[in-house]
N, C-alpha and C positions, 0 to 999 in steps of 0.2 A: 141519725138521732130523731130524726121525724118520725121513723117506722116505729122507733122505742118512743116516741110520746102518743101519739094517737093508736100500738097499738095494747097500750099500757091502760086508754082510758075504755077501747074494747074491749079489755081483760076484767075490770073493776066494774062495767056497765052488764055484761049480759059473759062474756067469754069463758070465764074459770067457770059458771051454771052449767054453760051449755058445755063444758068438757068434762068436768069432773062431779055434777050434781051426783046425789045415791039411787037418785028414782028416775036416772034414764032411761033410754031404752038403749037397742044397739047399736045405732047407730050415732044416735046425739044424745045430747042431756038436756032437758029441761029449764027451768026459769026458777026452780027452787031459789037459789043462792041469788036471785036480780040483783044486783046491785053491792054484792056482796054481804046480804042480808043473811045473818048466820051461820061465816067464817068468822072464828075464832078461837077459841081454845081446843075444839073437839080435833080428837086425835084420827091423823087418816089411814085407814087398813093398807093400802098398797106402801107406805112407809112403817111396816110394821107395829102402826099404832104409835111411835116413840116421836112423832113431828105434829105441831098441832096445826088445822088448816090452814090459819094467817100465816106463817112460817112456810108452810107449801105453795099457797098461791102466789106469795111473792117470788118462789123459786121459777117454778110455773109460768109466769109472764115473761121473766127474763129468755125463755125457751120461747113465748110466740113471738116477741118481740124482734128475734134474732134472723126468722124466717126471711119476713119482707127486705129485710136491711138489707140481707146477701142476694135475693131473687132481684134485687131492682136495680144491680149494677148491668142487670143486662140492657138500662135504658140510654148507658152511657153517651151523650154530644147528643141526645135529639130528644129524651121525652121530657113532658113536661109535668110542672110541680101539683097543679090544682089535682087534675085524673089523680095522681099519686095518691094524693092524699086520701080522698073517696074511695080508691082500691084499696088501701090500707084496710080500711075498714071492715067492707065489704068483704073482700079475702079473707082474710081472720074468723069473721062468722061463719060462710062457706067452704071454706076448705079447710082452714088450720086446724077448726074445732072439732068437726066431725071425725076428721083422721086423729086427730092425739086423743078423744073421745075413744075412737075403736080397738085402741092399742090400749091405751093406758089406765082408762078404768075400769072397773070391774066387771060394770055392765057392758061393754065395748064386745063387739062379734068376735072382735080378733085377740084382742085379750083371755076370751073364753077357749076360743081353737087351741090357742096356745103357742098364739107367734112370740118370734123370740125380737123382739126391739128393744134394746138394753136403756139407750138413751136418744133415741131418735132416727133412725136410719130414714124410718116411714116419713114422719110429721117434720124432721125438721130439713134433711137430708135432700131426699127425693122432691119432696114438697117448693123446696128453695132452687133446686136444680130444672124442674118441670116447669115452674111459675117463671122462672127467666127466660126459659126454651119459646114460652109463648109469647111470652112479654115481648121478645126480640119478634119473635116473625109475624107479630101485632104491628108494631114499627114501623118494622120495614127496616134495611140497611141504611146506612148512614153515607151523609154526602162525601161520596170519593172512596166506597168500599171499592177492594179489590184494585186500587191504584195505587201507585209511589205515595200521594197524599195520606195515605194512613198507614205510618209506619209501623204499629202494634206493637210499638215501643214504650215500656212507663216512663214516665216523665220524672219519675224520681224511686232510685231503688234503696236509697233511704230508708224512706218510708215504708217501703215491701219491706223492707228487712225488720223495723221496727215493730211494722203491722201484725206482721209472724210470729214476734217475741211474744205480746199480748194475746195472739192469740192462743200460740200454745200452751202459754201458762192459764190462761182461763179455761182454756179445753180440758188442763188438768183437773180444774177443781168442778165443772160441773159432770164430768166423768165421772170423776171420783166420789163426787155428793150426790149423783142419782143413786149410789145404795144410801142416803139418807141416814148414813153412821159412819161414824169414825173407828171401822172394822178390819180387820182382814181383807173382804172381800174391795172395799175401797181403795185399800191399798193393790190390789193386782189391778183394780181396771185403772189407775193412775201410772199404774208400772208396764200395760199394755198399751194405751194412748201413748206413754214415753214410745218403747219401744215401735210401736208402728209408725209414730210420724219422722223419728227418726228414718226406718229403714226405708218408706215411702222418698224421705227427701232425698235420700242418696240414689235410689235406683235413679230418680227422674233425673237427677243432675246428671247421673249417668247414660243415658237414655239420648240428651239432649248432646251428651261430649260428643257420642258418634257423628250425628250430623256437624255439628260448628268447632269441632275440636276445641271447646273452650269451658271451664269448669262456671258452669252460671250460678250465680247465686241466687236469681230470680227462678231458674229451673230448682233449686234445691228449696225455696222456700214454699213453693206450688207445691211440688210434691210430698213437703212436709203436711199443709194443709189437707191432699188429696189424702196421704195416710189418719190426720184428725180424722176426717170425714169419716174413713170406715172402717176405722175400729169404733165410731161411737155405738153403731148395731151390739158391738158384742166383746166391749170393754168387762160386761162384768160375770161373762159368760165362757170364756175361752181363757186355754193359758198362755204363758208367754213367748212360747215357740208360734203359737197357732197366731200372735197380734202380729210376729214379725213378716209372717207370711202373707197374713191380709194386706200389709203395710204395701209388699211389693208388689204383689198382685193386682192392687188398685191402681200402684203407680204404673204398670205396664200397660195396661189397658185404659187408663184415661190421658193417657200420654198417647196415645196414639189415635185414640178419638177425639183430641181436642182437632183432628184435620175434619171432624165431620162436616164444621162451618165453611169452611173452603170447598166440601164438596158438593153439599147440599145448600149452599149461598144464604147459609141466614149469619145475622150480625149478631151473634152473641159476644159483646168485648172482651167480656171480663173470663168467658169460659164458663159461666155458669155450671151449664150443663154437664160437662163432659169431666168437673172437680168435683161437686157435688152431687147432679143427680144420677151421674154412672157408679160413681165412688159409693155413694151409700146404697144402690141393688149389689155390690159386689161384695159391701160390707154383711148386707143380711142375708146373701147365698151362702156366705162361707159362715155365717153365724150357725147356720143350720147345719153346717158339715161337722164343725170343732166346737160348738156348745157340748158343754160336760154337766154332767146333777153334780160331781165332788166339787167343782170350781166354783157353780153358782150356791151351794152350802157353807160357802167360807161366809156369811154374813149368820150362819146358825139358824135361818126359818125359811128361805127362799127355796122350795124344791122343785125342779123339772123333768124331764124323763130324756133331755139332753137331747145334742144331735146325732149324728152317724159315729162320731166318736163312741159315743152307748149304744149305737146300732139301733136308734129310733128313724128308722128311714124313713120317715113321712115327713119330718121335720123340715128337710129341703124343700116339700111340696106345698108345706104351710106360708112357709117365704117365701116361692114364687107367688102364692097365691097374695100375699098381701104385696107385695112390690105391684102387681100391677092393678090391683084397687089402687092405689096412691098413687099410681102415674096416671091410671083412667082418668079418676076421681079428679085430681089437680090439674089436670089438663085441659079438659071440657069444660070444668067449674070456672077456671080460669081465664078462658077465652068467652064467655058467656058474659062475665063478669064487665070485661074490657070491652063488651060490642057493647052493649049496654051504656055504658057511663060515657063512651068514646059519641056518641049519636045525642047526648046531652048536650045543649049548646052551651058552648065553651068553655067542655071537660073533652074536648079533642086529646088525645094523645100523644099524638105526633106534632113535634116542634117545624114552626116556620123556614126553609128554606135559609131565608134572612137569621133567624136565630141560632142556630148549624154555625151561620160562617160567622156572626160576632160572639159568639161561646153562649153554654147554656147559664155559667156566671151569669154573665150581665145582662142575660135576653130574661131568666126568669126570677134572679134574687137583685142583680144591680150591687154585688160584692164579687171579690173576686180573691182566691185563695193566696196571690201570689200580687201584689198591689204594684210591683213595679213593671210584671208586664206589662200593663196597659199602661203605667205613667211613659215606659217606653216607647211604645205602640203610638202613642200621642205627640209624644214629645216634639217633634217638627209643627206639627199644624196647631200645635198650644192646643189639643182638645184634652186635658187632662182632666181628672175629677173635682178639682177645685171649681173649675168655671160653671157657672149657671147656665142656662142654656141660653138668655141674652147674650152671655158674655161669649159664648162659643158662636152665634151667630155674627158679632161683632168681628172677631176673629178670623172667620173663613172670608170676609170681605175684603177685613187688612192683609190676611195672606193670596187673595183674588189680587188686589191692586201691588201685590208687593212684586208680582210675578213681571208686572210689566214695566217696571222702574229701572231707572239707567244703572248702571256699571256704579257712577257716582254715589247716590243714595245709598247704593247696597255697601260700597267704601265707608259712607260713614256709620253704617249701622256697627260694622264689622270695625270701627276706630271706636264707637261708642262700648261695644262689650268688650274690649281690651281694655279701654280705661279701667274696669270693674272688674280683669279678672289680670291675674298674673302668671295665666296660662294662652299659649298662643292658640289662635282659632285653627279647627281643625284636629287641636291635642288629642290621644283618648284621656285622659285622664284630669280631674279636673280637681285644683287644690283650691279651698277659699283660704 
């Protein structure tokens, strides 16, 4: 939620200018729009004229918005909040803009070559996958990588499961509304997104039986995702035999590079890298294989000269060429960024030793998502969140002096909580 507030007020300050202005150059866009200065009713050519800019830039933002949120799980148990925020920022001007700039508007370099990015493979994709790659080996690994202590277990697959409903169904609809109509063509890249994260979830679940002989749900819901990820290159450009095959081609291969971090020792938690920014180079290789001109014509004005399917063979070499601008580009942009703010005093990056083992909860917000661990975590020594910090000083001395009290004392402590409870000391369970 923080990458979507601060990078919502970058989008409205200078961001949607510098991406989408009409008098850019190739690389970036200009300051036209500062401030949002002259967004509003005029209709935008890359949505056929038929969406007026205020309608687009709010679509727009929720696409830079979305980058940081996913790139910054790779800071999982050690980074800290303030740097975050400052790279928000900062990121979004340098990398986000420039790249969704050279795809996506007209004056864009790669736009003009005639890369095929449907709905992000480059800017959101690769961009969210790279930026966590770095993020993590900025870092550094976390306390008790590669030990029993971190078991790589979620803590709630609930939540995975829930996470994934939302996701998918949101991935329907900005799939489907980057043709910016309610078309035909909208309709197969809603019904290719289906289809790929579909067949992506089952390979990996599949994928993961052979090693643990056990049908994961958290394996099927990864590789549902890993299938979102790359058909969004070419949701509205391929047909639906072509999305099933992306689906599982991603899943086999990022399924088995998520062992990169094991071999190559960086602590990427969440997998960043290996969901999204392999998933989306796999999604724009094969975009360029099975992109069709009849598929991308079902919206009535979009034409292309298609991929290998129409025996446009350069088409593969236009997407390698832009997949590694977006990996160069985000990678070095990215670590340049983070030396910079990290060497600011006290925009450090990396969380406290001490803050590692009391959780990043309480070391850098003082909430905590799950309120009873810690009232349990307390419960013995009375340090729960109620007490003030006199009152927990008080506390550690009455439990200092309790420690050395006879048999007796401790009798009547233990005769005094029976009066008041009508459960025996010792019970688990405890009735008022």
């Amino acid at each position: 939620m923080l990458a979507v507030g601060i990078l919502s007020f970058q989008w409205f300050f200078w961001g949607y200018s510098l991406t989408f202005s009409e008098t850019g150059g190739p690389f970036l866009g200009d300051l036209r729009h500062f401030g949002l200065m002259g967004v509003l009713e005029k209709p935008i050519p890359q949505a056929n004229n038929k969406v007026p800019a205020i309608v687009y830039c709010v679509y727009q933002n929720m696409f830079a918005a979305l980058v940081p949120a996913v790139a910054i799980g790779a800071a999982a148990e050690r980074g800290r909040v303030l740097p975050a925020m400052i790279f928000f920022f900062a990121w979004g001007t340098l990398v986000y803009n420039p790249i969704a700039h050279a795809v996506w508007a007209p004056e864009g370099w790669a736009y003009k070559l005639g890369v095929l990015d449907y709905a992000g493979g480059g800017p959101i994709e690769i961009c969210s996958g790279v930026t966590g790659l770095v993020y993590s080996l900025f870092l550094g690994k976390r306390r008790g990588f590669g030990t029993e202590r971190l078991a790589y277990k979620p803590h709630s697959i609930s939540n995975i499961f829930i996470g994934t409903v939302f996701l998918w169904a949101g991935w329907l609809g900005f799939n489907g509304g980057s043709t910016f109509a309610a078309n035909l063509k909208a309709g197969l890249a809603v019904l290719n997104t289906n289809l790929a994260a579909s067949a992506s979830g089952i390979a990996w679940m599949m994928l993961d039986y052979r090693l643990e002989r056990k049908w994961s749900a958290v394996g099927f819901c990864t590789g549902a995702i890993v299938g979102l990820v790359a058909i969004t290159p070419a949701a509205g450009y391929v047909g639906a035999p072509a999305s099933i095959f992306i689906g599982v081609a991603a899943a086999a291969i990022s399924n088995l590079l998520t062992s990169l971090k094991g071999i190559f020792g960086f602590d990427d938690a969440m997998d960043i890298y290996a969901c999204h920014g392999v998933a989306g180079m796999v999604g724009l290789v094969f975009t360029g294989v099975f992109a069709q001109s009849s598929v991308t014509f079902n919206d009535g004005y979009t034409v292309i000269p298609g991929g290998w399917m129409d025996h446009n063979w350069i088409q593969v070499g236009y997407q390698f060429a832009w997949i590694a601008y977006c990996w160069g580009w985000t990678f070095v942009m990215t670590y340049i960024i983070m030396y910079i703010i990290n060497i600011i005093p006290g925009c450090h990056f990396r969380a406290s030793e001490e803050a590692e083992i009391v959780g990043m909860d309480e070391a850098e917000c003082g909430e905590w998502a799950y309120d009873y661990a810690y009232q349990r975590r307390h419960v013995e020594d009375g340090m729960g969140p109620a007490l003030q910090q006199g009152e927990k000083q008080e506390m550690r001395q009455v439990n200092d002096a309790s420690k050395g009290s006879d048999s007796t004392s401790h009798q009547s402590a233990v005769d005094e909580r029976e009066r008041g409870s009508a459960v025996p000391v010792g019970s688990e369970k405890v009735e008022s």
